[in-house]
LUMMIBA-434508 format. One record per residue (C-alpha): x, y, z. Coordinates in pm, whole numbers. Layout:
// LUMMIBA-434508
r east = X	north = Y	up = Z
...
This chain:
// LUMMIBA-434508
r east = -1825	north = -846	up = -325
r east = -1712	north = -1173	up = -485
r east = -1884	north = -1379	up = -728
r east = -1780	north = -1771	up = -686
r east = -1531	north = -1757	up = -970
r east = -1319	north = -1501	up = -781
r east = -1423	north = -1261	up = -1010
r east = -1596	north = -906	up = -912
r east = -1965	north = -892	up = -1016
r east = -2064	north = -718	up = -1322
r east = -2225	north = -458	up = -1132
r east = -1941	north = -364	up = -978
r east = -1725	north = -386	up = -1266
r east = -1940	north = -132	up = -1434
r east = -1809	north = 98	up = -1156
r east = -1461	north = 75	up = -1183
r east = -1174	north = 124	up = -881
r east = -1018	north = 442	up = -943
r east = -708	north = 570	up = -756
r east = -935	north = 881	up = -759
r east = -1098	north = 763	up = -436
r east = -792	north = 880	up = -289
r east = -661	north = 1182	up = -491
r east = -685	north = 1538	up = -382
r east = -851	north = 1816	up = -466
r east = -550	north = 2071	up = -407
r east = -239	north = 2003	up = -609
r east = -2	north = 2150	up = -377
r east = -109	north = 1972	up = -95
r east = -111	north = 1581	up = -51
r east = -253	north = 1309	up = 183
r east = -33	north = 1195	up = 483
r east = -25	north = 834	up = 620
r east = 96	north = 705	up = 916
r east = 379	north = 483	up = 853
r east = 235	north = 127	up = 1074
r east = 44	north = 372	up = 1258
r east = 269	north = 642	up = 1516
r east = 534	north = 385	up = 1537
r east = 799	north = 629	up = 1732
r east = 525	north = 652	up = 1996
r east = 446	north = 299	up = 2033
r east = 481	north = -55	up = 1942
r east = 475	north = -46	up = 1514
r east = 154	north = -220	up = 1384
r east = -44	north = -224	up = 1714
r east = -349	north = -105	up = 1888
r east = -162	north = 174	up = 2070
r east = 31	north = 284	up = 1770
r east = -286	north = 303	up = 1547
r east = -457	north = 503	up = 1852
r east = -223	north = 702	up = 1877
r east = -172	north = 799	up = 1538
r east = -549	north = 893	up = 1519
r east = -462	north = 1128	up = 1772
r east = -371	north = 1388	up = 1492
r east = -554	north = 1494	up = 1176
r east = -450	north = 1169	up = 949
r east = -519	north = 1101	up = 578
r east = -445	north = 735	up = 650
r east = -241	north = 457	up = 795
r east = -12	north = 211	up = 622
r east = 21	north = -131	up = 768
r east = 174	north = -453	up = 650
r east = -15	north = -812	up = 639
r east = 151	north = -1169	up = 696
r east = 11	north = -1504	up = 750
r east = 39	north = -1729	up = 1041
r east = 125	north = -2073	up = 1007
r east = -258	north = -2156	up = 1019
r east = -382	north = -1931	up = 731
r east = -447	north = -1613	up = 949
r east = -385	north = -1267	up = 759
r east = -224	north = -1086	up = 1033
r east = 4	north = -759	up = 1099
r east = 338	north = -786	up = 1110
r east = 665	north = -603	up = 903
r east = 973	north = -798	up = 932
r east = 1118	north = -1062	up = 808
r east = 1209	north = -1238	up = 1120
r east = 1083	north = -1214	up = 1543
r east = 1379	north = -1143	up = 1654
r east = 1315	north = -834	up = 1873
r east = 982	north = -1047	up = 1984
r east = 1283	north = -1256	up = 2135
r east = 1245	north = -1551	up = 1865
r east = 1532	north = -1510	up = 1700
r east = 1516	north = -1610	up = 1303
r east = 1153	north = -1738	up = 1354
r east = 927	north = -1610	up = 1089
r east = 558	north = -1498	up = 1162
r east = 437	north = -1810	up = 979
r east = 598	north = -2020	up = 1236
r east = 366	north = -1967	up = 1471
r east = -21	north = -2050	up = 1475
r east = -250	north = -1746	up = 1499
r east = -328	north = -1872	up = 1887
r east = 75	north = -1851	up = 1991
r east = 77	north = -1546	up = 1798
r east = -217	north = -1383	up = 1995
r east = -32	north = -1473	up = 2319
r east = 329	north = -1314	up = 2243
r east = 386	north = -957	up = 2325
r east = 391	north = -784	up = 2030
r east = 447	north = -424	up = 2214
r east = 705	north = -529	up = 2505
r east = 996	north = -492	up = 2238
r east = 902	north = -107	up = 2210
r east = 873	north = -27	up = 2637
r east = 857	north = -315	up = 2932
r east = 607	north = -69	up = 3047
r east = 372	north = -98	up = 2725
r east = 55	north = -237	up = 2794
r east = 92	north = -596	up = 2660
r east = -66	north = -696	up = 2284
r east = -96	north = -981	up = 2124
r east = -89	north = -982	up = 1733
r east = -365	north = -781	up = 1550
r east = -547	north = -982	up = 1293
r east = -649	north = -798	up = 959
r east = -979	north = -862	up = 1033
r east = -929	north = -652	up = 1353
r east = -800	north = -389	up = 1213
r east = -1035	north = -339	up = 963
r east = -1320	north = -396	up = 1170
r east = -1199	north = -108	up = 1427
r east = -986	north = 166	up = 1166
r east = -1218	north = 121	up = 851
r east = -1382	north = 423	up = 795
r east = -1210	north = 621	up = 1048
r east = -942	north = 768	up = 787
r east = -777	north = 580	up = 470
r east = -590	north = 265	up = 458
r east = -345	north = 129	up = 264
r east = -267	north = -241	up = 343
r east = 81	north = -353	up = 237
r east = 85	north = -727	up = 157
r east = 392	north = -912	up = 225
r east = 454	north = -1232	up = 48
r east = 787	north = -1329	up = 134
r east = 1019	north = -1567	up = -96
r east = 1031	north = -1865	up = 151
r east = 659	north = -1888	up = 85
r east = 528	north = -2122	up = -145
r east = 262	north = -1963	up = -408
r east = -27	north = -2101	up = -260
r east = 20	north = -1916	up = 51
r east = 102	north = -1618	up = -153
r east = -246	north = -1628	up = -326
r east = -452	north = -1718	up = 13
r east = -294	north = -1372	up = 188
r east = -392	north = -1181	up = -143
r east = -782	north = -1354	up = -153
r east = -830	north = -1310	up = 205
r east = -728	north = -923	up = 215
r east = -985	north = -878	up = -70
r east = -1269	north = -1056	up = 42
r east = -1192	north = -877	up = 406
r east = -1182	north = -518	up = 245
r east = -1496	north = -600	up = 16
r east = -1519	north = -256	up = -176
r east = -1271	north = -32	up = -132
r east = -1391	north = 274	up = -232
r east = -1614	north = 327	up = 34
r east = -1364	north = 406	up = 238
r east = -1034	north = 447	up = 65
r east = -822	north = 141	up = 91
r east = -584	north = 28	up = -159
r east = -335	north = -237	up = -178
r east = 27	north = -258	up = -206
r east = 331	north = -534	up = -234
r east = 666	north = -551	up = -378
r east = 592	north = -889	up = -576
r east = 467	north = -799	up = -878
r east = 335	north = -1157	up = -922
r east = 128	north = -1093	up = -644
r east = -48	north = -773	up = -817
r east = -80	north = -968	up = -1144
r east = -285	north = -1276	up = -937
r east = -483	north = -965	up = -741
r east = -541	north = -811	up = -1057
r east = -723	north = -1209	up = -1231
r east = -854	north = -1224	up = -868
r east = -1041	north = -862	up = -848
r east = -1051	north = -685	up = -1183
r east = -996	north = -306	up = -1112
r east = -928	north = -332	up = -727
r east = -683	north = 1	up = -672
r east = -353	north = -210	up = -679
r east = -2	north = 1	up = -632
r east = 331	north = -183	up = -738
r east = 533	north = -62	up = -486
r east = 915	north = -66	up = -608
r east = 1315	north = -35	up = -457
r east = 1558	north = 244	up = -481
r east = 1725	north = 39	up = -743
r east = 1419	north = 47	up = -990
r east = 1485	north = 328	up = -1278
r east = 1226	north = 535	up = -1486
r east = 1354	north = 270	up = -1766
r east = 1166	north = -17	up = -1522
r east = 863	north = 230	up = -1489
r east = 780	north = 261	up = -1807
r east = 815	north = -85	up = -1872
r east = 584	north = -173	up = -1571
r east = 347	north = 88	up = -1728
r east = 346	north = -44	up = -2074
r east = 344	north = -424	up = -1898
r east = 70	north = -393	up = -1658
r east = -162	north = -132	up = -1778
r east = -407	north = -267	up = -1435
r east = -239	north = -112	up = -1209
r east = -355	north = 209	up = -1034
r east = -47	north = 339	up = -910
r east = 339	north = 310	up = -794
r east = 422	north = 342	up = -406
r east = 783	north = 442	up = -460
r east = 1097	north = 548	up = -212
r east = 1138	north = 898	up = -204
r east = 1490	north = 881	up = -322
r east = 1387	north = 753	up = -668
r east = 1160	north = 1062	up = -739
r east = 1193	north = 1293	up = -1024
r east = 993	north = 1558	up = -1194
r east = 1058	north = 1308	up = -1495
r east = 891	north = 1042	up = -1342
r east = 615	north = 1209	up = -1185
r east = 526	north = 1365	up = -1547
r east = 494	north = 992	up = -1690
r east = 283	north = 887	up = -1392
r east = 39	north = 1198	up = -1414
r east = 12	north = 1163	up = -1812
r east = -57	north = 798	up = -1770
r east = -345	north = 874	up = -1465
r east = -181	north = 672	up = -1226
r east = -132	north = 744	up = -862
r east = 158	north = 821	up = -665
r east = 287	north = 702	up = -271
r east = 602	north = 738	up = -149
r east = 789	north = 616	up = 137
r east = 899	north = 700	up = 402
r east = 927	north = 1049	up = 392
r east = 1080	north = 1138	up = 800
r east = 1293	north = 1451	up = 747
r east = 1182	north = 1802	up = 659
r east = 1388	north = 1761	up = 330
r east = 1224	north = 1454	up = 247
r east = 901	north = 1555	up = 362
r east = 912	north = 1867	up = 176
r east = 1039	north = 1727	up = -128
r east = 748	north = 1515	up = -163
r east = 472	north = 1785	up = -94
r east = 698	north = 1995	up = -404
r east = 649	north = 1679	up = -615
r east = 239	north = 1736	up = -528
r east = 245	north = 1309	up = -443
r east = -104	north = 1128	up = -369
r east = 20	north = 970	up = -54
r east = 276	north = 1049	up = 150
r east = 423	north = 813	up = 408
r east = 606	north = 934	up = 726
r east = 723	north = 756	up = 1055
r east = 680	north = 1149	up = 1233
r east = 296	north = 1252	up = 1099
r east = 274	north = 1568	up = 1344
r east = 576	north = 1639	up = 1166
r east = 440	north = 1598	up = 824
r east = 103	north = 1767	up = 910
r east = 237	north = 2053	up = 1057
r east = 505	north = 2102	up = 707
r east = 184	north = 2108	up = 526
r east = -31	north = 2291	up = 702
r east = 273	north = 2577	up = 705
r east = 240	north = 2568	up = 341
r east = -114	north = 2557	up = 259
């Protein structure tokens, strides 16, 4: 997918990423995606919690990619191991190998079948294709920038083309999507933003970074206001992490692209009720 200067080839750039690849074709309905995969069923970000959200009738799954201390794009949310029993360690304190010998699942049940960590290349290699994915990079601020760049190259060179099976990338450092955005012209980037962000900061991120395909936003911060600017400007819309059937429903009233939801069956079954 990448020419040697980083840079998409032309061919592809005459086919420009679209958020389209992942918008719907009813308005009153949207796509759901499994927060980390069915993470009240099983250990967040593993095997058995992907599985097991594939169980139901998915959109997609959400999942969030660190680095080791070695270089290795792997899965992993927090900021810290603690409940992995390292307490204040951070996944980049640990080579890939340690990493693939913790338990990454015993935190959830002692009677989980033991995991080590999942690799990005893993996951792609076994979900890709099998329903939509939207990979969450985290680039933490202990990090210097050169590890911030190497997690953002490596998950585009690993996805290759996106649209060819709906996978889009998120992060709340808005560096991050600027480098992305030199890195991979057009590659479906979403800034995903805070409760504390304002329609004031949307625009300006609008205005700012015309590149980007979309906003994954908390649920809290929605309005109709806000969801107007986004639809007149073409620009997608996720938002997180929709678990009650207030929040849930609000969402599916707002018409959203992607909605994100730690309880799925939950989500499905809203949706299906109205459709």
């Amino acid at each position: 997918m990448l020419a040697k200067n980083g840079s998409l080839r032309q061919d592809t750039l005459n086919l420009l990423y679209s958020h389209q690849f992942m918008k719907i074709q009813n308005p009153g309905s949207c796509l759901i995606f499994a927060h980390r995969g069915a993470n009240r069923e099983a250990a967040d970000n593993t095997r058995a919690a992907f599985n097991k959200a594939l169980n139901y009738p998915i959109d997609g799954m959400e999942t969030d990619v660190q680095l080791s201390r070695d270089g290795i794009p792997v899965l992993w949310h927090d900021r810290f191991l603690n409940k992995l029993g390292h307490p204040w360690k951070h996944i980049d304190d640990f080579d890939y190998a340690q990493l693939e010998q913790m338990n990454f699942a015993r935190h959830f049940s002692s009677s989980a079948e033991p995991e080590g960590v999942l690799s990005l290349k893993e996951f792609l290699d076994t979900y890709r294709g099998r329903c939509r994915l939207q990979i969450e990079i985290k680039n933490r601020d202990w990090e210097q920038p050169h590890r911030h760049e190497s997690k953002i190259k490596q998950c585009i060179d690993l996805i290759g083309d996106p649209r060819e099976h709906g996978i889009f990338i998120s992060c709340f450092n808005l560096a991050s999507m600027i480098f992305a955005d030199q890195y991979a012209p057009g590659f479906p980037l979403y800034y995903a933003l805070k409760e504390h962000h304002t329609q004031t900061d949307i625009e300006g991120f609008l205005k700012e970074h015309e590149f980007l395909q979309g906003l994954c936003m908390p649920i809290a911060i929605l309005t109709d206001a806000i969801i107007e600017r986004l639809r007149n400007n073409g620009k997608g819309i996720v938002t997180y992490t929709c678990n009650s059937n207030e929040e849930i429903t609000h969402a599916l009233n707002f018409g959203v692209d992607v909605l994100i939801t730690d309880f799925p069956q939950k989500a499905l079954q809203i949706r299906s009720a109205r459709n």
